[in-house]
Backbone bond lengths (Angstrom), bond angles and torsions (degrees), N, CA, C in turn:
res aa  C-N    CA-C-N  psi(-1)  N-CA   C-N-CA  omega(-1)  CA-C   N-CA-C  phi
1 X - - - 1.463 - - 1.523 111.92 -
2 X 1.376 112.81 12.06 1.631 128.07 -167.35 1.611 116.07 39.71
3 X 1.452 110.02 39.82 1.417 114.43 168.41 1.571 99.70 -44.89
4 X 1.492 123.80 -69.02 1.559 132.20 -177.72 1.442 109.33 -14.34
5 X 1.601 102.98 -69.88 1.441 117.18 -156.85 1.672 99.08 -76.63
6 X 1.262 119.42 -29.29 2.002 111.08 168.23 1.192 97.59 -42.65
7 X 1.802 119.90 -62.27 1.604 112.35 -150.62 1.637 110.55 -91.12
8 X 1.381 113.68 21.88 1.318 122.52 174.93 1.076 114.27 -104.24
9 X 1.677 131.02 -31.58 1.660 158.51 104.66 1.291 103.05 4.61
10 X 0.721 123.48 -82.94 1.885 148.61 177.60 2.077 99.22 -30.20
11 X 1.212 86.66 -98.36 1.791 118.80 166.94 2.034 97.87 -16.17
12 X 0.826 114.04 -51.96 1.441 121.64 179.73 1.521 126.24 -87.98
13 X 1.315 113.07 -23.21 1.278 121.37 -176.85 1.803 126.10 -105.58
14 X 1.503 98.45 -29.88 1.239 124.72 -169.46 1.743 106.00 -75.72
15 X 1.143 135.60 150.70 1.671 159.23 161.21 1.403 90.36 -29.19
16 X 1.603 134.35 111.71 1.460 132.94 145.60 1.450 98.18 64.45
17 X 1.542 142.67 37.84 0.672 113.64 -154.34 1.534 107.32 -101.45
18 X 1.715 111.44 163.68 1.760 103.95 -179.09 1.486 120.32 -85.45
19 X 1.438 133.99 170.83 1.050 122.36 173.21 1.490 130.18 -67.06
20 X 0.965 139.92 -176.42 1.511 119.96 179.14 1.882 100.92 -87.70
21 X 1.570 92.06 129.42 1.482 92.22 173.46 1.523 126.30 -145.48
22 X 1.498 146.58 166.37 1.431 125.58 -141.60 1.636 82.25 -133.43
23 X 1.123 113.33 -171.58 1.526 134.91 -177.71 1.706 113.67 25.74
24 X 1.375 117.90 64.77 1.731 117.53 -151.56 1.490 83.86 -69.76
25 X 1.377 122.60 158.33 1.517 126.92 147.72 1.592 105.98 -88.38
26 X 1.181 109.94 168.74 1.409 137.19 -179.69 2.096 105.42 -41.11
27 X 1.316 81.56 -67.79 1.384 118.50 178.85 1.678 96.73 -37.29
28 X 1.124 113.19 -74.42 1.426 121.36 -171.35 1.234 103.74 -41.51
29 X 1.255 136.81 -54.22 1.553 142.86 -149.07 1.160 106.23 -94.04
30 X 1.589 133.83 2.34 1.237 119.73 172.31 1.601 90.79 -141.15
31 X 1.092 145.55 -4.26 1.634 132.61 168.15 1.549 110.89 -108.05
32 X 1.786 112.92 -2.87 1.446 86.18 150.60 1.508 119.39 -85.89
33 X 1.511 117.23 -22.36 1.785 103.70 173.36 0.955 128.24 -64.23
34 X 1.288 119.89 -16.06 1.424 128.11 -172.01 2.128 97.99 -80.94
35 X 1.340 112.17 -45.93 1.519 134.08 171.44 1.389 107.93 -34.86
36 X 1.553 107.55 -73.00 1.740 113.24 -164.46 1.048 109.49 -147.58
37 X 1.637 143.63 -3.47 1.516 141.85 167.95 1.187 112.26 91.15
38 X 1.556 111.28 -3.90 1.294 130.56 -177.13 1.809 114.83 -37.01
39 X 1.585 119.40 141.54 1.442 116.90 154.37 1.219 121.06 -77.87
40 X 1.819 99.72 134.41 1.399 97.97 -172.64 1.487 123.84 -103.69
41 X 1.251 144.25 153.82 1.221 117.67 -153.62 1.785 90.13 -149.32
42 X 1.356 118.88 108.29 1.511 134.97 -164.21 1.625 97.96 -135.46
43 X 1.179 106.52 106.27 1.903 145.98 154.75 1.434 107.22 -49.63
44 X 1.265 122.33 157.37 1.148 149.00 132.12 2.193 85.11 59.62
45 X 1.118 111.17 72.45 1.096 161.57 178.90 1.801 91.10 -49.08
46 X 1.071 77.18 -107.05 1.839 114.70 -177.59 1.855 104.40 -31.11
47 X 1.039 113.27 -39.05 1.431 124.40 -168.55 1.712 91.79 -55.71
48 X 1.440 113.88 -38.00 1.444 111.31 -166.16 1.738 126.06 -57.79
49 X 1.847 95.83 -1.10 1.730 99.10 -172.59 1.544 107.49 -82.87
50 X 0.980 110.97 -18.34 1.169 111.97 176.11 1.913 132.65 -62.77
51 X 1.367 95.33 -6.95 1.362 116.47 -175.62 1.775 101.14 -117.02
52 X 1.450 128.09 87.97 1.403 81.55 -169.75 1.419 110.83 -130.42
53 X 1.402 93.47 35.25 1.886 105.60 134.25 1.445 133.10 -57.06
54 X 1.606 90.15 -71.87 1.580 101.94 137.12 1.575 149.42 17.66
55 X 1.482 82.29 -113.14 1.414 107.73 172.23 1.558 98.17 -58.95
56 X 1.307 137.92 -14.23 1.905 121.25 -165.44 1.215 102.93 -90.19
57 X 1.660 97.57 -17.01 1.755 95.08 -172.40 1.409 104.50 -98.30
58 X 1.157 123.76 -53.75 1.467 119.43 173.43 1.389 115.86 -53.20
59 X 1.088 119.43 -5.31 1.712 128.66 178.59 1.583 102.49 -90.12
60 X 1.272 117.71 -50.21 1.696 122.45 165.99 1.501 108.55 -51.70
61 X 1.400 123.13 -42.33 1.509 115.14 -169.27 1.897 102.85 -73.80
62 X 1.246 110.36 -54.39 1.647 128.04 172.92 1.498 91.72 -29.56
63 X 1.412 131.33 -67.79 1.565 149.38 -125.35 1.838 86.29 -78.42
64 X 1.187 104.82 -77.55 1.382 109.03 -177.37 1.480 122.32 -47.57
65 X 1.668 116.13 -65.22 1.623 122.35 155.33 1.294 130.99 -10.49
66 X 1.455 112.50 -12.71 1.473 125.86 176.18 1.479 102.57 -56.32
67 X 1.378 108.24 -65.05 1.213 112.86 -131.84 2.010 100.31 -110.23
68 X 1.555 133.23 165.69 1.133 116.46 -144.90 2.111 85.01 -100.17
69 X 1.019 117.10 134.13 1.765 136.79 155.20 1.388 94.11 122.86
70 X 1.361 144.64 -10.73 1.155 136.53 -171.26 1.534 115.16 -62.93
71 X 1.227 95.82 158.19 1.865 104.12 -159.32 1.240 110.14 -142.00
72 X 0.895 114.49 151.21 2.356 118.49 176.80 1.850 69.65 -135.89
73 X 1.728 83.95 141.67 1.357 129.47 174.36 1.505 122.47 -85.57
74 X 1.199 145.66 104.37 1.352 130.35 -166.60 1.654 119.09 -125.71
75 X 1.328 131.67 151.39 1.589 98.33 -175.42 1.833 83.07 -132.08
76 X 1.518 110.38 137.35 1.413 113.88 -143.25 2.141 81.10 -135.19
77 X 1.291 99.70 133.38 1.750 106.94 174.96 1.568 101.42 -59.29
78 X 1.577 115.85 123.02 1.012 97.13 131.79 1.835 108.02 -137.85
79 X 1.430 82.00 151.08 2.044 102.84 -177.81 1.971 85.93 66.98
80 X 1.067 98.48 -129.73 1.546 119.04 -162.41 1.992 95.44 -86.43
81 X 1.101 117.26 -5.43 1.556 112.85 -152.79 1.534 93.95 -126.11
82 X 1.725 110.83 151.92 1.633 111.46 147.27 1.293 107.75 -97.05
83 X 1.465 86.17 161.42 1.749 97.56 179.35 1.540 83.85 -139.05
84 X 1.673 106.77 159.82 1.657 140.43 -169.50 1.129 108.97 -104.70
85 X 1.408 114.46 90.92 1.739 142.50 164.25 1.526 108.16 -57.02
86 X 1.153 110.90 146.35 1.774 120.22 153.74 1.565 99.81 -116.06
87 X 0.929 101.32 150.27 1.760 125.00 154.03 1.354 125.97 -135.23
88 X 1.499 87.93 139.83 1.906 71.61 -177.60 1.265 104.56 -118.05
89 X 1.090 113.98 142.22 1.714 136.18 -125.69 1.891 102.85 -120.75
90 X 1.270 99.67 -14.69 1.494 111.93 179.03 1.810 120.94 -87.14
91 X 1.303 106.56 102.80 2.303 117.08 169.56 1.314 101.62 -138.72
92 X 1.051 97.80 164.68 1.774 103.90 158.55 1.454 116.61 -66.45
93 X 1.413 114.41 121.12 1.876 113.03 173.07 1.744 95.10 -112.20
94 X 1.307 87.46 150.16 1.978 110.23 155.34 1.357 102.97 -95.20
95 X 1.249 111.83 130.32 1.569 117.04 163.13 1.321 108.58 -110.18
96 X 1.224 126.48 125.34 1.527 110.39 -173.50 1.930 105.46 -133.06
97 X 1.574 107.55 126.38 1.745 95.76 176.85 1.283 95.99 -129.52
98 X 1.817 93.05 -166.08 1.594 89.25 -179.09 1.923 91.73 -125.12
99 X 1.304 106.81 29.54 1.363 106.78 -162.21 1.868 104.17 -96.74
100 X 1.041 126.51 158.45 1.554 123.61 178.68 1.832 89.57 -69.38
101 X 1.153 103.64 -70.31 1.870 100.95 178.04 1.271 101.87 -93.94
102 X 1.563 122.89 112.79 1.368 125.74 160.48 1.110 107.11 -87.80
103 X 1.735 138.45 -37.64 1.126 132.51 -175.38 1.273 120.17 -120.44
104 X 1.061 134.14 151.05 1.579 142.78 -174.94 1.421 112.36 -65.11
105 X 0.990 139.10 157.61 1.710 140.36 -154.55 1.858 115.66 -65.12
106 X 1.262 90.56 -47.81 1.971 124.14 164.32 1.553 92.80 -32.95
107 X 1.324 123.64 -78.49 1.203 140.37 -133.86 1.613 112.09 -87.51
108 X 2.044 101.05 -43.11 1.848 91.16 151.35 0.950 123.38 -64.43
109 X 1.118 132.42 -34.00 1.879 129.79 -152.59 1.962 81.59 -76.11
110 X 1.122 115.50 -18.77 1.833 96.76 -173.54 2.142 99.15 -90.33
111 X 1.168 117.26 5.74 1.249 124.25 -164.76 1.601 117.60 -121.73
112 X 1.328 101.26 133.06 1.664 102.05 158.48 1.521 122.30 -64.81
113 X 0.819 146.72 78.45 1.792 138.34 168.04 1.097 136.51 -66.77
114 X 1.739 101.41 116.41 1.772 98.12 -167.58 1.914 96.98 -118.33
115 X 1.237 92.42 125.04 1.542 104.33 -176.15 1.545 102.20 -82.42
116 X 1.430 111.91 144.66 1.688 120.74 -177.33 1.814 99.14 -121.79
117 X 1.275 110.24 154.82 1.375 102.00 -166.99 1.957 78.51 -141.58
118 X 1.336 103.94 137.89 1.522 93.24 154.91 1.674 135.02 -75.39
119 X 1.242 83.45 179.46 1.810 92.31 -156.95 2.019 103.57 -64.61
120 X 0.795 128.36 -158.01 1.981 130.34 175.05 1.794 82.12 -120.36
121 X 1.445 104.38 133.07 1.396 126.68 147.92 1.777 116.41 -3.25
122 X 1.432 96.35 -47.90 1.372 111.48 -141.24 1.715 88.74 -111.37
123 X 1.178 104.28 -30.76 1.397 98.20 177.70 1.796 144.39 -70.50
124 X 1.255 127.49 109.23 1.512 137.53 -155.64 1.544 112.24 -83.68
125 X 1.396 124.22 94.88 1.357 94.84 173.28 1.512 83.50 -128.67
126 X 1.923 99.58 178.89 1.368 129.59 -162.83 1.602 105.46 -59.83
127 X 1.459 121.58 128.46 1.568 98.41 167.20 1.461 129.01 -81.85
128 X 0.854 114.88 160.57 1.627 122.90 -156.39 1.779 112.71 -95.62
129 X 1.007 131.63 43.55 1.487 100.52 -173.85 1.234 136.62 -113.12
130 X 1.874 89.17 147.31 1.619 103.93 -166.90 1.467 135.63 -26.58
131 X 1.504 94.77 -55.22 1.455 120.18 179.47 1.468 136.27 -41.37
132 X 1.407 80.99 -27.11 2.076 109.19 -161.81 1.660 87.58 -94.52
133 X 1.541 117.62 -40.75 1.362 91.40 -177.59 1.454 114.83 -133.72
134 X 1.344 104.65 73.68 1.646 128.52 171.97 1.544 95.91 -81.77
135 X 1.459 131.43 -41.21 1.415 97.26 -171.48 1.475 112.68 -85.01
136 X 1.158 116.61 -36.62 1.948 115.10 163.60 2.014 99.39 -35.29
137 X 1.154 98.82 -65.94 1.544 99.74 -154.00 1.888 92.87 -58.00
138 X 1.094 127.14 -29.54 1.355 130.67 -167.82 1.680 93.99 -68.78
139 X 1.467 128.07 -59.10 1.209 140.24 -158.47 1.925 102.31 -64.92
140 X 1.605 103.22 -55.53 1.715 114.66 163.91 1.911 105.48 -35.10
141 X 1.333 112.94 -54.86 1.476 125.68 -163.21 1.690 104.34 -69.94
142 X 1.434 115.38 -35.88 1.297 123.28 -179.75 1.615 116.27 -90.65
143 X 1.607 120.00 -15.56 1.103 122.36 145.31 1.789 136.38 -61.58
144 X 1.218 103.55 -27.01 1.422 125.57 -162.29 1.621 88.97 -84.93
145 X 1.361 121.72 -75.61 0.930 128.23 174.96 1.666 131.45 -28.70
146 X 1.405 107.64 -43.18 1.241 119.35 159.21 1.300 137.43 -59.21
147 X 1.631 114.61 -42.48 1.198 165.16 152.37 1.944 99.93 -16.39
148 X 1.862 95.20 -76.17 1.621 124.71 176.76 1.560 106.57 -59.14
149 X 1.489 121.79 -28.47 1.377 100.34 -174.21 1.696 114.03 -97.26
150 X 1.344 113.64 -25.15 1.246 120.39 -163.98 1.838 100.38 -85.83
151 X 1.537 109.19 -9.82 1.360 116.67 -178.42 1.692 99.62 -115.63
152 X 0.951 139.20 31.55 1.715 133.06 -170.56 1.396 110.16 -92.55
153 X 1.799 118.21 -9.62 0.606 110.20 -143.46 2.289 97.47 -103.15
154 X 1.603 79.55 -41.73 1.726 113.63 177.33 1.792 94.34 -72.73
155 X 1.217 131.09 -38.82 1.479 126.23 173.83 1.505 109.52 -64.61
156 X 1.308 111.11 -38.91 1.883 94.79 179.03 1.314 112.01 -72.52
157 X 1.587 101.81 -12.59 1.773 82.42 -170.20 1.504 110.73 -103.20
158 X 1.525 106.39 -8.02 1.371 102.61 163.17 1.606 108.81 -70.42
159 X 0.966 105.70 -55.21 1.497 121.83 -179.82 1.909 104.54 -13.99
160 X 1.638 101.84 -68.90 0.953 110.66 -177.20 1.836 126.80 -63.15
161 X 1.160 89.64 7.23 1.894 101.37 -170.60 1.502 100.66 -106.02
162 X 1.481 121.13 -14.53 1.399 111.03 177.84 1.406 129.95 -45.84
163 X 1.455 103.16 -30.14 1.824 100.20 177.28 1.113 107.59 -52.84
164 X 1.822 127.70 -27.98 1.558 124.93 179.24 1.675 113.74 -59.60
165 X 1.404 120.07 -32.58 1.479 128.49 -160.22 1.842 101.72 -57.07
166 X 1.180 114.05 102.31 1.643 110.93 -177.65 1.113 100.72 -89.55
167 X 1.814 144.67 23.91 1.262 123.39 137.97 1.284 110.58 -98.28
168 X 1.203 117.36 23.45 1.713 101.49 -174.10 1.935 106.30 -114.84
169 X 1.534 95.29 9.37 1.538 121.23 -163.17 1.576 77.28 -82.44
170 X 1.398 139.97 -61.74 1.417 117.10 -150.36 1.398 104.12 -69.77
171 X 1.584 147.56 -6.41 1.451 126.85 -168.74 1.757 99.10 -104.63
172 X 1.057 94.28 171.25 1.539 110.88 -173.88 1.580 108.87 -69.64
173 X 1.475 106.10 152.75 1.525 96.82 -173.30 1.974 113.73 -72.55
174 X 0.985 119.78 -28.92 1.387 111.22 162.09 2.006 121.07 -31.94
175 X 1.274 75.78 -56.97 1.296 98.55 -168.31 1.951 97.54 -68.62
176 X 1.179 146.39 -25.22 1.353 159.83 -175.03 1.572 95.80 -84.55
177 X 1.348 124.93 -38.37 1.557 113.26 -163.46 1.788 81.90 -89.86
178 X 1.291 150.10 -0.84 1.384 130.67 -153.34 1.688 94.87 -118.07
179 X 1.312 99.56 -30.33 1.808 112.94 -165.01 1.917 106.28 -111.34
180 X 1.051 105.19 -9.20 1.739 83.67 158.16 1.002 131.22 -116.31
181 X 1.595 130.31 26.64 1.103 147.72 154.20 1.634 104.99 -53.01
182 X 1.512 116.57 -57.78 1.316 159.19 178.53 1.570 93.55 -45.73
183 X 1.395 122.49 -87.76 1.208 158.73 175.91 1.676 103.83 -25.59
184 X 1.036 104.82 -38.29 1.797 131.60 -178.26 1.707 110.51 -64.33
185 X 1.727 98.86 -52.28 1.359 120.56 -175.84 1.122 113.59 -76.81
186 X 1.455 126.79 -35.60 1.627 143.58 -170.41 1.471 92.59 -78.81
187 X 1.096 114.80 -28.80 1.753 101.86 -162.63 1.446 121.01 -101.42
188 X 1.910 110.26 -8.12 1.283 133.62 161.07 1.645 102.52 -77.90
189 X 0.876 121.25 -77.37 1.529 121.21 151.02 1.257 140.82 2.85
190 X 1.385 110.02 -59.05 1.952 121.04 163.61 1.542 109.93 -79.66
191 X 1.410 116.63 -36.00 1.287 130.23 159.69 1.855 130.86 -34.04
192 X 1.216 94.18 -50.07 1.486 119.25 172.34 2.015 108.29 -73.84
193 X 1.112 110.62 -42.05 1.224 93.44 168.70 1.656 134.72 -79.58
194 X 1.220 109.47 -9.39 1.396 128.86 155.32 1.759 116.47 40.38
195 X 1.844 89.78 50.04 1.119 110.89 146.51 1.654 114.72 -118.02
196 X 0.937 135.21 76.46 1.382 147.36 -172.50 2.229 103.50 -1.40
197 X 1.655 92.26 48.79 1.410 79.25 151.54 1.353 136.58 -132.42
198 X 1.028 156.36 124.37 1.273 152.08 173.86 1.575 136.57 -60.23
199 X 1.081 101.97 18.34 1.516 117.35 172.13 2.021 112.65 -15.73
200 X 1.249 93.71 -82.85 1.830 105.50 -165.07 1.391 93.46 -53.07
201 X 1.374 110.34 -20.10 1.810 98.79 -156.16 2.230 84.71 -86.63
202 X 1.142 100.22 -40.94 1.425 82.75 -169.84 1.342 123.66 -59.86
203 X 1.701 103.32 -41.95 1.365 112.49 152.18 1.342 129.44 -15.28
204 X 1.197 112.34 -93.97 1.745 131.39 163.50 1.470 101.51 -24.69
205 X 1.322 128.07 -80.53 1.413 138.05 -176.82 1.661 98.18 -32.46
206 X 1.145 131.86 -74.81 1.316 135.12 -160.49 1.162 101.76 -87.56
207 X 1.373 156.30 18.22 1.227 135.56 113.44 1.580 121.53 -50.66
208 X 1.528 103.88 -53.33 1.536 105.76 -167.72 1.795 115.37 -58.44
209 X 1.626 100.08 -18.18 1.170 124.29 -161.43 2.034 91.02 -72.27
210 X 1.008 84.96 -61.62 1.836 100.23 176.65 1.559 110.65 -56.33
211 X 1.570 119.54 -40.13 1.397 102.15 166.06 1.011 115.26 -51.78
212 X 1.326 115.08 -94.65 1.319 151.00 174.77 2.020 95.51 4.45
213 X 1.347 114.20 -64.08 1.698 121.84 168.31 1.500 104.06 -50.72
214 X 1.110 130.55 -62.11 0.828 148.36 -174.13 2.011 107.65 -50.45
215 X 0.863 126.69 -49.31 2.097 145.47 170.53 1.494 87.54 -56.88
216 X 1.479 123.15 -52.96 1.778 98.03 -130.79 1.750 61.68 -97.13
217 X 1.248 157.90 -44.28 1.428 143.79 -153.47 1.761 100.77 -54.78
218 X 1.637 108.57 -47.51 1.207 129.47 165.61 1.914 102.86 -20.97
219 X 1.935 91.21 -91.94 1.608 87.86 -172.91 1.342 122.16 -61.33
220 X 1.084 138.35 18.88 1.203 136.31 139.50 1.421 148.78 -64.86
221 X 1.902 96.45 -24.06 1.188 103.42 171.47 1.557 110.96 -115.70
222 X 1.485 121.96 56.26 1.471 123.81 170.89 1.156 112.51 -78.51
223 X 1.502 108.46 148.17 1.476 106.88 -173.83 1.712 105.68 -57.78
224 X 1.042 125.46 -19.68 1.554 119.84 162.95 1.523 128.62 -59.84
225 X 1.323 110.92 -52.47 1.486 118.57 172.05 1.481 86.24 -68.43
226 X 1.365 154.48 -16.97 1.412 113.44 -154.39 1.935 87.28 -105.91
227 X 1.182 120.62 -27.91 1.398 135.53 -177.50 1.872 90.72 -52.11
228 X 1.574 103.13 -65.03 1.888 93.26 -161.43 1.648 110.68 -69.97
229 X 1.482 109.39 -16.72 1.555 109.19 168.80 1.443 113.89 -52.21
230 X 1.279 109.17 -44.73 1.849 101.76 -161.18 1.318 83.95 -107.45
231 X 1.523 155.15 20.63 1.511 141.73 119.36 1.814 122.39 -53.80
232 X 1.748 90.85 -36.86 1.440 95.68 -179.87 1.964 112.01 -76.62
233 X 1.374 103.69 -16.46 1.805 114.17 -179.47 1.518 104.13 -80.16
234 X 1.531 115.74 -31.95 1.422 112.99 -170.45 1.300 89.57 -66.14
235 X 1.506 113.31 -78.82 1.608 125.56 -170.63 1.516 116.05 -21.35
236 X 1.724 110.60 -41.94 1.484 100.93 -167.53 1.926 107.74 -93.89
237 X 1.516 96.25 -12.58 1.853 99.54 160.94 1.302 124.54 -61.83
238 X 1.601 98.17 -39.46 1.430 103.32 -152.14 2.095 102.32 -99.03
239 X 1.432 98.18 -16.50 1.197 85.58 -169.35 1.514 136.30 109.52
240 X 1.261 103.39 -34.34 1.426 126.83 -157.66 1.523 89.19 -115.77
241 X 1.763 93.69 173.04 1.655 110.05 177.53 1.443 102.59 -110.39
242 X 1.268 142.19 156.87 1.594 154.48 148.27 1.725 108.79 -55.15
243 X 1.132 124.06 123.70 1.750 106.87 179.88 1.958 82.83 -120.68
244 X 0.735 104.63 149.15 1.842 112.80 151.94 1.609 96.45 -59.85
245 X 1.339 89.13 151.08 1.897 118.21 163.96 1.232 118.47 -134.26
């Protein structure tokens, strides 16, 4: 489904970004942000349940990292003594598996999720490779970059106007702290072409619009809600109530 080649895409294009790498330690995920702000880009996801010492702790660092000032606490030798580190634990990461649930419920609701499906047997498309266009993708990466600094200034203050956005009122607030970051960029963006259209912004908007439907359809069908549904079908077949014994 070229998951690989997305986060090889990614790895090259993205802010500081790291190479693609699997089994992160703790360490990694909160002292490279603190390092360079870098995007981090961690494979084969799912493999991590298997550890789940592990995985509880790197799941605490992930959990917090969401969101922007957050910090993991560390107490690090120095000479004969520890001393009490901060890190701040917050960049953009790729999480990428090959699992139906790679991540625990906590950890999507803090995430955009883009599902990859493989190609049909039968189906031909162009091959893609990285290699051939590292200097385009380098030149894209050095545009972007330029792009973010000479505009950092008009992005915070849009940034801060999102509570105004009245299409971004129908999705859930999870879903509002993940998509107007986005929403911020799209709208500097349509702005700059200054023909009064809003394209990216509608874009953005009506995706989140489709998540957001898409989450709460989700908690509806937990194996819990789906368990008391067909308790509530027996009951109204049968007549009778369920008591515990």
């Amino acid at each position: 489904c070229g998951k690989s080649l997305l986060e090889g895409i990614l790895s090259r294009l993205a802010f500081n970004a790291t190479p693609i790498f699997t089994h992160p330690t703790t360490a990694q995920l909160y002292r490279g942000p603190a390092r360079d702000r870098g995007t981090q880009i961690l494979d084969e996801v799912d493999r991590l349940r298997g550890n789940k010492e592990l995985f509880g702790a790197l799941l605490a660092v992930l959990n917090v990292g969401f969101q922007r000032g957050s910090t993991v606490l560390r107490y690090d030798r120095v000479g004969e003594n520890f001393e009490e580190h901060s890190f701040e634990a917050y960049v953009p990461r790729v999480l990428a598996g090959i699992a139906t649930t790679t991540m625990p419920d906590v950890l999507e609701d803090r995430s955009i999720l883009v599902s990859m499906h493989r190609k049909r047997p039968a189906e031909r498309v162009e091959r893609f490779n990285v290699r051939r266009l590292d200097v385009e993708i380098q030149g894209l990466r050095d545009e972007l970059y330029l792009w973010a600094l000479g505009h950092a200034e008009a992005l915070a203050q849009l940034y801060d106007q999102m509570e105004e956005v009245p299409a971004l009122s129908a999705v859930d607030d999870r879903l509002r702290d993940i998509w107007e970051p986005l929403v911020a960029i799209g709208s500097l963006s349509d702005a700059e072409r200054n023909d009064g259209n809003s394209q990216i912004v509608d874009l953005l908007v009506g995706i989140a619009g489709d998540l957001s439907q898409f989450r709460s359809a989700a908690e509806q069908e937990t194996p819990t809600v789906n368990l008391i549904r067909a308790l509530e079908e027996i009951r109204k077949s049968s007549g009778t109530y369920l008591t515990p014994t």
